[in-house]
Phi, psi and omega in degrees: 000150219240110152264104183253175205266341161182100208325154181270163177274357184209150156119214244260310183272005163276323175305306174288306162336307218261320161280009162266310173301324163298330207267308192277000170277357174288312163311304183233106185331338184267001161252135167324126112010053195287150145251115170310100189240001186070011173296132138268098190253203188284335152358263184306320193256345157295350179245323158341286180305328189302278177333267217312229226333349162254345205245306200208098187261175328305158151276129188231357177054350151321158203198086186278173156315300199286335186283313158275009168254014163266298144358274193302328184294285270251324200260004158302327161296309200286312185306317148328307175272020131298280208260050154076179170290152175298161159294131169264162166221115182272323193239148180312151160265182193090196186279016192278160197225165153205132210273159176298152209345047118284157187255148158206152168315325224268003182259353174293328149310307184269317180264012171268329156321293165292326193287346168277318185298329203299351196245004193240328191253159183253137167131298197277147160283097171313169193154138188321153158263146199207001182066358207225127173304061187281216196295304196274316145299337190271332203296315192274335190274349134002268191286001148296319184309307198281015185241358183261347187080018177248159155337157191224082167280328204105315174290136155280116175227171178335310201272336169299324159284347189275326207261291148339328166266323170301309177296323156343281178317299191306285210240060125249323206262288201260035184246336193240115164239000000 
């Protein structure tokens, strides 16, 4: 990152200013949109004065050393929190299956699964987590198959997981707001 001694009025550390200033305005509703174009134009120095007035006083529209490592802390914090939880991969890759009573770790997740949907969907069945392809897991990875248009084994496999985790996402993860 570009520490200037004391920011230019065009290029490459306005450019940066401006994409930190942007980043933190998804957060905070009281900063201008900027589009980073490396101008320091009336913008560029309103959302400056904005920070300094909420964040880091005084305002001076100016943009110092103390002003831009306030800025850089501040948008270094925001950036953690923008870009979200890491990806999970829940499940093996390859042919793994797991056959009616059978037991695997990996169904303590999927049926931890189902017990949220089971509160969102007509079909699935709540049921304990036990890890084990019981009565009540088959029943639900059942009614994923037939809702995928596949056979209804009962096994868990990629594509039940896959479909499953879709469903998750939709109306547990990004449905309960």
């Amino acid at each position: 990152m570009i520490v200037p001694q004391e920011i230019r009025l065009i290029g490459q550390p306005v450019r940066s200013l401006q994409t930190m200033l942007r980043e933190l305005s998804f957060l905070y509703d009281f900063l201008p949109r900027l589009t980073p174009d490396g101008v320091f134009g009336e913008r560029t120095l309103e959302a400056v004065m904005l920070f300094q007035r909420e964040f880091f006083p005084p305002v001076t529209g100016r943009v110092d050393q103390a002003t831009w490592d306030a800025i850089a802390a501040l948008y270094l914090q925001a950036k953690a929190r923008l870009n979200g939880p890491l990806p999970f991969r829940g499940y093996p890759q390859g042919d793994f299956t797991v056959k009616p009573d059978q037991d695997s770790v990996h169904l303590y997740l999927v049926q931890s699964m189902f017990r949220a949907l089971a509160r969102l969907l007509n079909g699935i069945q709540s049921a304990p987590v036990t890890g084990q392809n019981d009565t009540a897991t088959q029943h639900n990875i059942r009614w994923v198959q037939q809702l995928d248009g596949r056979p209804q084994t009962g096994v868990l496999d990629q594509d039940s997981w896959n479909t499953i985790s879709r469903l998750y996402t939709l109306f547990v993860t990004y449905g309960q707001k």
